[in-house]
C-alpha positions in Angstrom: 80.8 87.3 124.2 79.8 86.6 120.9 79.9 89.2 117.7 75.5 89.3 118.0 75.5 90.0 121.5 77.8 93.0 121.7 75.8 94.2 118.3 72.6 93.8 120.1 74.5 95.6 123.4 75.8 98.5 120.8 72.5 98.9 119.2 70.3 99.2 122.2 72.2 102.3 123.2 71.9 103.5 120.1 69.8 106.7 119.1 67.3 105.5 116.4 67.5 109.2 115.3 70.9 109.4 114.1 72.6 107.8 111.3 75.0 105.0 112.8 73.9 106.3 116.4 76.0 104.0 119.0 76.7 105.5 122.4 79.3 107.5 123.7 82.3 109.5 122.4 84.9 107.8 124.4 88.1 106.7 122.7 90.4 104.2 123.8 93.6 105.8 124.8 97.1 104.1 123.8 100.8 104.5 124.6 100.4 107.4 122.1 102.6 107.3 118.6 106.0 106.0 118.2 109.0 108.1 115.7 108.9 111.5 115.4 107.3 113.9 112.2 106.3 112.3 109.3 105.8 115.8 107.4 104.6 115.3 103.9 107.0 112.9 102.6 105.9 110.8 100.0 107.8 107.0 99.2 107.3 104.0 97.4 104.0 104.7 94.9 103.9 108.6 95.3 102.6 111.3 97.5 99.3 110.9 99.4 97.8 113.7 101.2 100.3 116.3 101.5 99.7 117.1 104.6 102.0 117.5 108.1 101.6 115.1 110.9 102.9 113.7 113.8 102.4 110.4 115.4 103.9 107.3 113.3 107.3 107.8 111.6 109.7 105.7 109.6 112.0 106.2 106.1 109.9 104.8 103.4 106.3 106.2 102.4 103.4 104.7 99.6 100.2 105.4 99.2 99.9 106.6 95.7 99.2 105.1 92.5 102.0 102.9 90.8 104.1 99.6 91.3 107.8 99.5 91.7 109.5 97.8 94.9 107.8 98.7 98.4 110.8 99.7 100.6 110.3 98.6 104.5 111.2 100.9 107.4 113.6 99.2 109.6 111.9 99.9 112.8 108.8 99.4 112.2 106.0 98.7 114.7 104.8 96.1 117.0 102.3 93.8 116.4 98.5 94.7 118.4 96.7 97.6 118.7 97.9 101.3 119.3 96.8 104.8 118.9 98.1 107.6 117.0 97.5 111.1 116.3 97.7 113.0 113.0 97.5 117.1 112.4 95.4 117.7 109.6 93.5 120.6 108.5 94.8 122.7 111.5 92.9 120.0 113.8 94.6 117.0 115.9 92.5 113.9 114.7 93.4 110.4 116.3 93.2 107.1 115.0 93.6 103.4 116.1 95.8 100.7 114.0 96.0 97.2 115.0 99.1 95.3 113.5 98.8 91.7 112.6 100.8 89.1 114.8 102.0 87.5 111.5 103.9 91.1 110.5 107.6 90.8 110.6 107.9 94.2 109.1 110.0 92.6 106.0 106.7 91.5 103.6 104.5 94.5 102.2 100.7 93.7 103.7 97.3 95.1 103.1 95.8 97.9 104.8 91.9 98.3 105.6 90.3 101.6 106.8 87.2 101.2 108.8 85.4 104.1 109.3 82.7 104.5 112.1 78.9 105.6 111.5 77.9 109.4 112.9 76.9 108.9 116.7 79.8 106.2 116.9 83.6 106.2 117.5 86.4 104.6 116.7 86.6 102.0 119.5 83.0 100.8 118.6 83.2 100.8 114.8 86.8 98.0 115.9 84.1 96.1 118.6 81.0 95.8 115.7 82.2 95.5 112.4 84.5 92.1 112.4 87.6 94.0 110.6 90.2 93.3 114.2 89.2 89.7 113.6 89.1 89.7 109.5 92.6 91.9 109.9 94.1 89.0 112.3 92.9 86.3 110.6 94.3 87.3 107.3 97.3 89.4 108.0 96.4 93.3 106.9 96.6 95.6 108.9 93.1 98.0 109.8 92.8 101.1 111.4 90.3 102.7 112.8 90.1 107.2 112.7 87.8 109.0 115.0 85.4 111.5 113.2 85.2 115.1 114.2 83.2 117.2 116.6 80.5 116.3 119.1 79.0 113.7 118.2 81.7 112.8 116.2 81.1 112.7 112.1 82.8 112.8 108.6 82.2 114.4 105.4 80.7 112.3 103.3 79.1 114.5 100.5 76.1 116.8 100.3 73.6 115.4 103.5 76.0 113.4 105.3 76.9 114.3 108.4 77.1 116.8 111.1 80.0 119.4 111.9 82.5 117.8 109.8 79.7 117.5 106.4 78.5 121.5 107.6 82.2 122.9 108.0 83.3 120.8 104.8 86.0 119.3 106.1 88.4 117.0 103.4 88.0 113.9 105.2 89.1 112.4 101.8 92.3 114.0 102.2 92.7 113.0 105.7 92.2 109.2 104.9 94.9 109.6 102.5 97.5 111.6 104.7 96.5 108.3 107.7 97.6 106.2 104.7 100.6 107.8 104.1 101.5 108.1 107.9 101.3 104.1 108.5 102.9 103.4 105.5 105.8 105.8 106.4 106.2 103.5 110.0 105.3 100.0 108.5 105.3 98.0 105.7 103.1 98.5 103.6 101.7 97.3 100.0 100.6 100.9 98.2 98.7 98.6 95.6 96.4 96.9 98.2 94.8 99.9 100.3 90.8 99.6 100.9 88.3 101.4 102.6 85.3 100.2 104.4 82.7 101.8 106.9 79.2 102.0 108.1 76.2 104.7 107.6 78.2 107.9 107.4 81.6 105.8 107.2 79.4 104.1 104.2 79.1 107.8 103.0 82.5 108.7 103.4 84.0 105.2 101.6 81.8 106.2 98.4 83.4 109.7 98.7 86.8 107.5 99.0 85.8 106.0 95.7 85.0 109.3 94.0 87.9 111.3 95.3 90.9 108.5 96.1 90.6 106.3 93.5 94.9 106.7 92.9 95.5 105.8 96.6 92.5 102.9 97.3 92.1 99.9 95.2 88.8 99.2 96.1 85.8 100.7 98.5 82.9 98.5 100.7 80.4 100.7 102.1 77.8 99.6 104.5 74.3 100.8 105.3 74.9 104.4 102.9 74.6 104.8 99.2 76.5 107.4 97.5 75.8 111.1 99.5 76.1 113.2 96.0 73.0 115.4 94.7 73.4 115.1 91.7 75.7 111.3 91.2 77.8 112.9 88.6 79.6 114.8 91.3 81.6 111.6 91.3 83.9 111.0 89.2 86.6 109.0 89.7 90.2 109.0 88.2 89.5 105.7 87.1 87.2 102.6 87.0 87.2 101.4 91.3 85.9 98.1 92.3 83.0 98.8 94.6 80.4 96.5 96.9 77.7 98.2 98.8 76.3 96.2 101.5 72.6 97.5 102.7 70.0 96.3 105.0 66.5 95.8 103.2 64.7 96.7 106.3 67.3 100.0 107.0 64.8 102.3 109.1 67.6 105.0 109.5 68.9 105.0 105.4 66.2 103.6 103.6 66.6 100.7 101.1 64.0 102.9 98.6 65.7 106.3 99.7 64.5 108.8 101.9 64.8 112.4 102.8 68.3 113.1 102.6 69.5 109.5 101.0 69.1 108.2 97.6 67.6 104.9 96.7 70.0 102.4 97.2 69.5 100.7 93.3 70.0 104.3 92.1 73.2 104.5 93.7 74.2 100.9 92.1 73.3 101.7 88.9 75.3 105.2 89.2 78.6 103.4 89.6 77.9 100.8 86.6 77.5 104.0 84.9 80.4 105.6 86.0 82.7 102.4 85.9 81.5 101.7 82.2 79.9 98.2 83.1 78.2 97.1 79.7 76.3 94.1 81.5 73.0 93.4 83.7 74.0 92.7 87.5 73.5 88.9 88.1 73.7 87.2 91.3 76.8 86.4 92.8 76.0 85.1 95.9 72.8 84.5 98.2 72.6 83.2 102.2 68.5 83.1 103.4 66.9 85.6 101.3 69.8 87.9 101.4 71.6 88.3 97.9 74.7 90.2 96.3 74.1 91.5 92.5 77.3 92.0 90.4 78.6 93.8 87.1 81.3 92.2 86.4 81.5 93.4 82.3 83.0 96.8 84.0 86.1 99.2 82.8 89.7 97.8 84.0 88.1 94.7 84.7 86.7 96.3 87.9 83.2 94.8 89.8 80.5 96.9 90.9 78.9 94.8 93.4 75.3 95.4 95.5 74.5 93.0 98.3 71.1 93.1 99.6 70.8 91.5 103.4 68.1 90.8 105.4 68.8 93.0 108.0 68.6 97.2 109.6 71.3 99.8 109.6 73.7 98.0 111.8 74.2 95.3 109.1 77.1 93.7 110.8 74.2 91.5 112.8 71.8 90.6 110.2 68.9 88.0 109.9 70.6 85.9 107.6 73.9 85.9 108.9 75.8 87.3 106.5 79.0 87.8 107.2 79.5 91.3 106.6 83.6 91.5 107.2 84.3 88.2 105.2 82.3 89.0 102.5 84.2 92.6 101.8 87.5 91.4 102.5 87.1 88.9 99.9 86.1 90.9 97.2 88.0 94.2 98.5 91.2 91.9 98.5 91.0 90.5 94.9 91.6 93.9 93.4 95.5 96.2 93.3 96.1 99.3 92.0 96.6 98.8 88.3 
């Protein structure tokens, strides 16, 4: 079955009401986690989160800021898909990780989180947005956390969305306490760890950006702009490479802005601001009458990248094309941690 026809399966089941609304809640259950607790150690590249949790364990942490040698754990996992739990916040939150065949657990590799749109779950954000077969293809690892409540949701500002947005949950720190959890059971590069996700997994990536700028080298939302009222809420500990893919015909998170969303070009001019980009956006690369804009005159020598595609909310199948997964990879993987 073809990456168009599953969208167009996903999407029909979706309700046109909700941000990122794509079916049920059911998760895909796995042989459950491997080691025992991780607690809040911190490794290679400093502490990340803080938090306790149980599910993946190992010796050797990342998942801060910094260089220095990456230290592998010596039983690290298996290559394919599993799912783990973490405690966080006083709740058990569960996420999927898919290990790349090519891992031999003695080379430091990238690590992607892709985070689902409100209405969705982990399982379907993995079968939509081309990350298992970006992840495979390249060698990084990906996972995959489920949001909270019914339907599930994350935090990912001001408007955006549901229980977890309303009981302001740190879904920010929960991304980095994941982080430091997989990097404590595998190996790991703390330099090369990226976020991506769609609608309010777009939200919750800028959020990433403002909040977790020491832990992720770079951030790719899809189909949200940035969820703070007013932008300057953000501010991030340094200059953080950013491309925001949107859909010109969004009917869900308007292109122009709508009730609870900003315009999308107010959201890319925010982060020029904030990442100190002197220059005007030029084009960087076009498919049909899709097109990406990019600053590239920016502070640290960071892009600030806006693609435009020809397409609605779930961007992932778009008129044009595009291909949504190659096209962040290949900019999220050309920046480290400085």
């Amino acid at each position: 079955m073809s990456w168009a026809t599953k969208l167009l399966g996903l999407a029909a089941a979706c309700a046109l009401t909700a941000l990122g609304g794509c079916g049920s809640d059911d998760t895909v259950t796995g042989p459950g986690a491997t080691g025992g607790s991780a607690g809040s150690t911190s490794g290679t590249g400093g502490a990340a989160g803080g938090s306790t949790s149980s599910g993946v364990g190992g010796a050797a942490g990342a998942g801060g800021s910094g260089g220095g040698e990456v230290l592998c754990p010596g039983d690290g996992l298996v290559s394919g898909k599993q799912t783990y739990t973490i405690q966080f916040e006083g709740n058990e939150r569960e996420y999927d990780l898919q290990v790349p065949l090519s891992y031999d657990d003695t080379t430091a590799i990238p690590l992607v989180l892709d985070f689902h749109g409100y209405f969705s779950d982990k399982w379907q954000q993995a079968t939509i947005s081309g990350f298992a077969d970006k992840a495979e293809e390249a060698g990084f690892a990906v996972a995959w956390p489920n949001g909270y409540g019914t339907p599930k949701s994350w935090n990912g500002g001001d408007n955006c969305c549901g229980q977890a947005q309303s009981e302001g949950l740190d879904d920010v720190g929960l991304a980095k306490a994941i982080v430091q959890q997989i990097s404590e059971a595998m190996c790991i590069d703390p330099r090369r760890i990226y976020a991506t996700g769609i609608s309010n997994g777009g939200a919750l990536s800028h959020r990433i950006a403002c909040e977790g700028a020491e832990v992720f080298a770079a951030v790719a939302p899809v189909a949200h702009p940035l969820d703070f009222d007013p932008f300057t809420q953000c501010q991030p500990s340094r200059p953080i490479a950013i491309m925001h893919l949107h859909g010109l015909n969004d009917p869900l998170v308007p292109y122009g802005g709508g009730s609870t969303s900003a315009p999308v070009l107010d959201s890319f001019a925010y982060w020029a601001q904030v990442n100190g980009c002197s220059d005007t956006a030029e084009e960087s690369y076009s498919k049909g009458t899709s097109h990406c804009d990019t600053h590239d005159a920016c502070g640290a020598s960071v892009e600030v990248t806006l693609c435009s595609v020809n397409g609605g909310h779930i961007l992932y199948g778009n008129l044009d094309g595009v291909p949504i997964a190659d096209r962040a990879w290949s900019f999220l993987s050309s920046y480290t941690l400085p």
